[in-house]
Backbone as a chain_set.jsonl record, in Angstrom:
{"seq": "XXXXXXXXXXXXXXXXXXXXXXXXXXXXXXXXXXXXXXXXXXXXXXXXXXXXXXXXXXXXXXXXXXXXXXXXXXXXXXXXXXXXXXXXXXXXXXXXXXXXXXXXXXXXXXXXXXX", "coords": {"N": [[-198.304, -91.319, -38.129], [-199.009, -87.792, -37.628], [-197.401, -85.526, -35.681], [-195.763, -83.778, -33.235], [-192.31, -82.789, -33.434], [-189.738, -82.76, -31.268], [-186.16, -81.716, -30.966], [-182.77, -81.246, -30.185], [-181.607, -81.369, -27.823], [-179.272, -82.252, -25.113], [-175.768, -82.875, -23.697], [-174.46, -80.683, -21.426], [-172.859, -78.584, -19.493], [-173.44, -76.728, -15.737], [-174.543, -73.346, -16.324], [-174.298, -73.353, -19.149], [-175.669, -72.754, -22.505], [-178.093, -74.199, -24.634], [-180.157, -75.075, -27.252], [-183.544, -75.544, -27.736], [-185.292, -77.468, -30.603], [-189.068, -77.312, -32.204], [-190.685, -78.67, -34.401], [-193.498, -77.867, -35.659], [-196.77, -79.104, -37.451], [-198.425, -77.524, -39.47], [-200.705, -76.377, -39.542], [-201.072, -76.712, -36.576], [-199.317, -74.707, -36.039], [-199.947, -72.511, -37.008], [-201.767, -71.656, -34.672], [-200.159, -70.42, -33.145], [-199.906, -71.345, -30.322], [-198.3, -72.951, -29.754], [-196.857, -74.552, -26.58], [-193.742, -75.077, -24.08], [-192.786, -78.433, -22.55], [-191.823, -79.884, -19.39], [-190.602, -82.918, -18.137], [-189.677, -85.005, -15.338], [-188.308, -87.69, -14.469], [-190.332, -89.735, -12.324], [-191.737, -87.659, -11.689], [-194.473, -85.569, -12.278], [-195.644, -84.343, -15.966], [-194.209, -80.312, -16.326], [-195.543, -77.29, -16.833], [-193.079, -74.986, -19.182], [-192.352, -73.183, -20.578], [-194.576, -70.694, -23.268], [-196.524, -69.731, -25.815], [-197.848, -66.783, -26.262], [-201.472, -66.726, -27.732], [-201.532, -63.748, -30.034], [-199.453, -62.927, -29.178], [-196.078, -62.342, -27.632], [-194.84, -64.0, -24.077], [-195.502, -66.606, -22.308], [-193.797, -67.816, -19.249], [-192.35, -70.222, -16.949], [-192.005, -69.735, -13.078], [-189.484, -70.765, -12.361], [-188.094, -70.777, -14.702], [-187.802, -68.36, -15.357], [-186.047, -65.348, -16.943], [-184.5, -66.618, -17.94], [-184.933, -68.566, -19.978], [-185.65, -68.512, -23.195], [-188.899, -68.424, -25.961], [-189.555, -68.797, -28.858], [-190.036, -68.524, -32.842], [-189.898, -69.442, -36.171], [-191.537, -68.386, -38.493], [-190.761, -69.536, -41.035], [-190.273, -71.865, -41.197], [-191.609, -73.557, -39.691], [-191.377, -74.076, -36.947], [-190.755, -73.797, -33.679], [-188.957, -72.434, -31.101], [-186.782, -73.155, -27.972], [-185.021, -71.341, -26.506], [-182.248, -72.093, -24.013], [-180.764, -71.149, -21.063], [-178.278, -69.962, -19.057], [-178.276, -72.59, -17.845], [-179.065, -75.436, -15.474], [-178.182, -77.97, -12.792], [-180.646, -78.721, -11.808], [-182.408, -78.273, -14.51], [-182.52, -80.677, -15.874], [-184.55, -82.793, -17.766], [-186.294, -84.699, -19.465], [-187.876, -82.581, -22.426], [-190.658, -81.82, -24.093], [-192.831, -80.391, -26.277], [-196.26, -78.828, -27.623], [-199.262, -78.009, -28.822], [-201.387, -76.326, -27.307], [-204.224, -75.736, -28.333], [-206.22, -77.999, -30.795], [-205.862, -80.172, -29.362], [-205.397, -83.065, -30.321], [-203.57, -83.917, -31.715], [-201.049, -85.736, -30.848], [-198.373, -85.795, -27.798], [-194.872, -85.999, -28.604], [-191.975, -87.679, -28.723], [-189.945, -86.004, -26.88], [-186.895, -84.704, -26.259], [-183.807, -84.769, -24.694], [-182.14, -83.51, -21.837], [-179.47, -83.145, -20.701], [-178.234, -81.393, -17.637], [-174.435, -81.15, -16.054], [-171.652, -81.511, -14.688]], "CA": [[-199.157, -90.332, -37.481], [-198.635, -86.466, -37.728], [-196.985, -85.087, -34.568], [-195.048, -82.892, -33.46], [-190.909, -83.614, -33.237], [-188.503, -81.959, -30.59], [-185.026, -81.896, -31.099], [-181.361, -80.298, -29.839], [-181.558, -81.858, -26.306], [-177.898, -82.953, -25.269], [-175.08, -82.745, -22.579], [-173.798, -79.16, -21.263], [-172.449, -77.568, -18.357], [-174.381, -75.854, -15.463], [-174.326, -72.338, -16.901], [-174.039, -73.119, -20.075], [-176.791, -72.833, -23.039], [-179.107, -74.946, -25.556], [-181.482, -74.247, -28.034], [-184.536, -77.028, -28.234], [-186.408, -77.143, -31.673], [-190.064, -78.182, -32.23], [-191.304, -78.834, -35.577], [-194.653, -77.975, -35.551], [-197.442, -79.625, -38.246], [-199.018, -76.238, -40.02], [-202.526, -75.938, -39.097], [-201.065, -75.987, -35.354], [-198.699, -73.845, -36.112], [-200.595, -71.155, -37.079], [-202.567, -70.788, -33.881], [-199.376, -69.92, -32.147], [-200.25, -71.368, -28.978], [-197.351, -74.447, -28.702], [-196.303, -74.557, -25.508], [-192.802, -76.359, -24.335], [-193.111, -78.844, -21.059], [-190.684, -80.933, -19.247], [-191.217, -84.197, -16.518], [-188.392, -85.133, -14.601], [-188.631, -89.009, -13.956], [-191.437, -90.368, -11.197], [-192.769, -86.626, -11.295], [-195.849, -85.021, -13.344], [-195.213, -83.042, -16.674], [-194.77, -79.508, -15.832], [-195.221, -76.286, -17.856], [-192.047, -74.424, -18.972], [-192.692, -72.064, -21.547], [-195.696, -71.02, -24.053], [-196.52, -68.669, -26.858], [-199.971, -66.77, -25.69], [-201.857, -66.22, -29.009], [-201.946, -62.614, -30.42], [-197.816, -62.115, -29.263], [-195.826, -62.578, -26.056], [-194.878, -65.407, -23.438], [-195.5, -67.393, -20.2], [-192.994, -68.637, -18.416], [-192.404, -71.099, -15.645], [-191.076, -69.017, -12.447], [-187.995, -71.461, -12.418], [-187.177, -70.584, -15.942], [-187.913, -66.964, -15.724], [-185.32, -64.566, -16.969], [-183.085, -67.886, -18.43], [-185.352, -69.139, -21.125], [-186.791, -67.497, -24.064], [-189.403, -68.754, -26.745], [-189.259, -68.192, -29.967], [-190.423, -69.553, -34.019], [-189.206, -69.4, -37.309], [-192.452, -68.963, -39.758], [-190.371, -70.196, -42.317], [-189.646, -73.311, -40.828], [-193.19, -74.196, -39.097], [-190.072, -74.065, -35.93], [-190.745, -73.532, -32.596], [-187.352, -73.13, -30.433], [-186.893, -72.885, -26.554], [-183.468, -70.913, -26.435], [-182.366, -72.095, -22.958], [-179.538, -70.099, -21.07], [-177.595, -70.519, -17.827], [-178.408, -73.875, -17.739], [-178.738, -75.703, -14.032], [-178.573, -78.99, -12.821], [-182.364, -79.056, -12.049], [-182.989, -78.669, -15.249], [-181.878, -81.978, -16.718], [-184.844, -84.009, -17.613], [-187.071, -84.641, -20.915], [-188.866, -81.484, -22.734], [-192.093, -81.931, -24.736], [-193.673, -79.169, -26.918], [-197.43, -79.186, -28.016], [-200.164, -77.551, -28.779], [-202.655, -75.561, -26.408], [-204.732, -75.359, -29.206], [-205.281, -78.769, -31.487], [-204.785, -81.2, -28.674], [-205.466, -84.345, -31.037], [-202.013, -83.847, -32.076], [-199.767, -86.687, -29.611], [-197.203, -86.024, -27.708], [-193.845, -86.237, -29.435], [-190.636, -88.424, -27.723], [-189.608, -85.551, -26.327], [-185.805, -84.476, -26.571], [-183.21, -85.632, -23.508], [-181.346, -82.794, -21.887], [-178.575, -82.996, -19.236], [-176.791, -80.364, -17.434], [-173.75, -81.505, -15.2], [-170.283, -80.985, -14.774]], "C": [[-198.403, -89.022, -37.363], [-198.478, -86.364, -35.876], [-195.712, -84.017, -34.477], [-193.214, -83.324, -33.119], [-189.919, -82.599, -32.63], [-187.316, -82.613, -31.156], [-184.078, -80.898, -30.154], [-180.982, -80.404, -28.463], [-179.639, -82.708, -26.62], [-176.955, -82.653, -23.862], [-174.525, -81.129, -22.218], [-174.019, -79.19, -19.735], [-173.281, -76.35, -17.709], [-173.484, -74.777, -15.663], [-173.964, -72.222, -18.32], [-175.207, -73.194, -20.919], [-177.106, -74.088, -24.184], [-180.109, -74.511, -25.971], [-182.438, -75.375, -28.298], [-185.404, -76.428, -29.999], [-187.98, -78.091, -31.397], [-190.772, -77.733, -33.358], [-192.807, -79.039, -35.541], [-195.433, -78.396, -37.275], [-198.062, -77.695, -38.752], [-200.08, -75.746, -39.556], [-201.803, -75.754, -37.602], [-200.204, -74.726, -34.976], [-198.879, -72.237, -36.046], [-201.483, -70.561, -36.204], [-201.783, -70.241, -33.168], [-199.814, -70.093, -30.227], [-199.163, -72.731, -28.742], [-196.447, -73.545, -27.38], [-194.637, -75.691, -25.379], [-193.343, -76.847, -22.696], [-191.823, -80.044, -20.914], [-191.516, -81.83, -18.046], [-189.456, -84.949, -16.616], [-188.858, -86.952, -13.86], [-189.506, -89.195, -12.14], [-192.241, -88.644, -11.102], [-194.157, -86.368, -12.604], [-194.979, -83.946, -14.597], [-195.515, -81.918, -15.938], [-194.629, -78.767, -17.326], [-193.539, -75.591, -17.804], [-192.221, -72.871, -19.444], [-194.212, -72.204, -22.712], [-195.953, -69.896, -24.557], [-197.958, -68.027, -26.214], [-200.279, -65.711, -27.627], [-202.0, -64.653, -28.663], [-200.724, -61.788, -29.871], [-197.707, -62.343, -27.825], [-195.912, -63.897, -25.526], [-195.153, -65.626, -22.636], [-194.552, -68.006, -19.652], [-192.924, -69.407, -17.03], [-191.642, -70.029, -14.741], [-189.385, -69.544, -12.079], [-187.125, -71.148, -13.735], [-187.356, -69.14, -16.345], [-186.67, -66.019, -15.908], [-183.835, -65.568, -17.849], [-183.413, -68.006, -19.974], [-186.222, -68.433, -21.974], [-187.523, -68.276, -25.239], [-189.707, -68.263, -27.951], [-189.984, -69.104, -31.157], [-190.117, -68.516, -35.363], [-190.479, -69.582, -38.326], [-191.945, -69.803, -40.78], [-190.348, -71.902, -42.353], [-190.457, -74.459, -40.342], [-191.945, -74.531, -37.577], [-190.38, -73.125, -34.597], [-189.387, -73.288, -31.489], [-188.063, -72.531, -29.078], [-185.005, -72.558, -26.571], [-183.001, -71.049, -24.343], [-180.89, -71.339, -22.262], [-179.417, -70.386, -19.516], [-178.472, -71.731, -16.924], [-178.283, -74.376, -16.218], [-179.312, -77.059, -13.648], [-179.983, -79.668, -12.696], [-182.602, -79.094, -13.621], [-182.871, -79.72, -16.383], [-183.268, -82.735, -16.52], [-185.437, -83.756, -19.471], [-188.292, -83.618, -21.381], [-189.459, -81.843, -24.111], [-192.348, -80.248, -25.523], [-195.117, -79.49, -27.353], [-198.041, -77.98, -27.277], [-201.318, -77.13, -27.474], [-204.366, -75.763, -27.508], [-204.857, -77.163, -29.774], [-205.093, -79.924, -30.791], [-204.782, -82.808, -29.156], [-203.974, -84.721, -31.744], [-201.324, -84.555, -31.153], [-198.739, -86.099, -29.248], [-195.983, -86.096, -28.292], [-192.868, -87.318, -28.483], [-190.14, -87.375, -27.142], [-187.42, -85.211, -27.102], [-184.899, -84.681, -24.778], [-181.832, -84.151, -23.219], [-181.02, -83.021, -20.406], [-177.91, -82.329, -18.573], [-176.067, -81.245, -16.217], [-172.319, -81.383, -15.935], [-169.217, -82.195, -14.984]], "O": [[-197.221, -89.071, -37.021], [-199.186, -86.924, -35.039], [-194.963, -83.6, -35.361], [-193.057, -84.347, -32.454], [-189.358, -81.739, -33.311], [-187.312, -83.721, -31.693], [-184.541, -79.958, -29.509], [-180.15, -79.654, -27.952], [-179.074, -83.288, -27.548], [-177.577, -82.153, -22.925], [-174.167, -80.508, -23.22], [-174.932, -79.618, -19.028], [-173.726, -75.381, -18.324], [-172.272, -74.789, -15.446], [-173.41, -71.21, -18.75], [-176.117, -73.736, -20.292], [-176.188, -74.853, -24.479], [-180.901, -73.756, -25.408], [-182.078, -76.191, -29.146], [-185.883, -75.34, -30.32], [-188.112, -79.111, -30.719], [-191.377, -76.662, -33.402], [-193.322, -80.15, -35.418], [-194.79, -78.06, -38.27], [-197.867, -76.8, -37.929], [-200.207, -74.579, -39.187], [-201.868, -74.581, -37.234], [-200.307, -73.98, -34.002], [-198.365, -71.28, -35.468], [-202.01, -69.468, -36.409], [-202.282, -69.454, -32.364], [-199.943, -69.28, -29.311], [-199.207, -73.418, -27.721], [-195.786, -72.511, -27.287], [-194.351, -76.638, -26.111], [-193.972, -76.167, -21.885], [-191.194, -80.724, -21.725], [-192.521, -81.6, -17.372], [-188.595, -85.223, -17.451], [-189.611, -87.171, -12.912], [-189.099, -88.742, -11.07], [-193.275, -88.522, -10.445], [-194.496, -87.064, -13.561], [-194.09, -83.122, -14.379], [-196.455, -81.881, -15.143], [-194.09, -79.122, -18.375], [-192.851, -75.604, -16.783], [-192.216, -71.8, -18.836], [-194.797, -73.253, -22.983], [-195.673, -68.906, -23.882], [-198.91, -68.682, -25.789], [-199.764, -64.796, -28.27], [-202.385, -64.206, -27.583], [-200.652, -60.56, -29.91], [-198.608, -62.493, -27.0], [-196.607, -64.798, -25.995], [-195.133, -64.713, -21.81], [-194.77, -69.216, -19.71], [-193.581, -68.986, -16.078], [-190.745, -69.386, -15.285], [-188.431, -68.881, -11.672], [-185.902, -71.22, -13.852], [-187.108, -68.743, -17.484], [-186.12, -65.848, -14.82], [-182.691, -65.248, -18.173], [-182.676, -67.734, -20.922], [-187.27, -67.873, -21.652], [-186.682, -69.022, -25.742], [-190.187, -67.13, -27.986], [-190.482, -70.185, -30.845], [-190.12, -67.29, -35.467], [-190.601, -70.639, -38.946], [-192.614, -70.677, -41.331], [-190.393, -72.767, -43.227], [-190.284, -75.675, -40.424], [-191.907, -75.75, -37.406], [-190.235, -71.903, -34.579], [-188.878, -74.35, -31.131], [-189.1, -71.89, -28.903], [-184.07, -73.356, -26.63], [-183.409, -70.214, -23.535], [-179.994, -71.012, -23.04], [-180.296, -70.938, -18.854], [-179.043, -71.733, -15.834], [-177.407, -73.791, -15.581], [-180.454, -77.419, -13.934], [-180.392, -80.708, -13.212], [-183.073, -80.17, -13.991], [-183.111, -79.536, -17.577], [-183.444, -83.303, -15.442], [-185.085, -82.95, -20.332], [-189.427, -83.706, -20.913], [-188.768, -82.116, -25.092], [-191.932, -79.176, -25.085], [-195.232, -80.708, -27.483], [-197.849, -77.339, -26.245], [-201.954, -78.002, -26.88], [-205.474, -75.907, -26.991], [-203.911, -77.867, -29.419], [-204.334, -80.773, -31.258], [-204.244, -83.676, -28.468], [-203.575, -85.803, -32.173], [-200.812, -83.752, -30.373], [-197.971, -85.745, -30.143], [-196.44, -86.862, -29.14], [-193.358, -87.653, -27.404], [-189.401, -87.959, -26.349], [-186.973, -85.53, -28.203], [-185.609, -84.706, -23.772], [-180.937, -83.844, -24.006], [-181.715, -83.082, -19.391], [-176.707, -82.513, -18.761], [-176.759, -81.941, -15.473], [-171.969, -81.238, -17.106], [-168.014, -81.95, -15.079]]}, "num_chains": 1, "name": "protein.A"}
């Protein structure tokens, strides 16, 4: 089944950075509306970040001014460039479609900050 596939989740130091990828399928690609989302064990996914069609982003107010969103036409490549990293934000981040939503879920990618 076509989906979409995070990657680049891993261990780092609060204040330090990570870049997530998300390999988007083409057709969703091109509406420019993937969003990224994280859920932090026993809680609800939340939003983090998200492309808003026709240019420009949304951000979560926890990740405002840290995290930037970004994509690579070439690549059908979504990234979440994340930046002074903080132990809150250690749990599992999701990307997907706004747009499209027949597209599943992915596994997510596993990111930890701590010292």
């Amino acid at each position: 089944q076509v989906q979409l596939v995070e990657s680049g989740g891993g261990l780092v130091q609060p204040g330090g950075s990570l870049r997530l990828s998300c390999i988007v399928p083409p057709r969703l690609f091109s509406d420019r509306t993937i969003g990224w989302y994280r859920r932090a064990p026993g809680k609800s996914r939340e939003f983090v970040a998200g492309e808003v069609y026709g240019g420009g982003a949304n951000y979560a107010d926890s990740v405002k001014g840290r995290f930037v969103i970004s994509r690579d036409n070439a690549k059908n490549t979504v990234y979440l460039q994340m930046n002074k990293l903080k132990p809150e934000d250690t749990t599992i981040y999701f990307c997907k479609g706004a747009t499209r939503t027949y597209y599943p879920w992915g596994p997510g990618t596993q990111v930890n900050v701590s010292s």
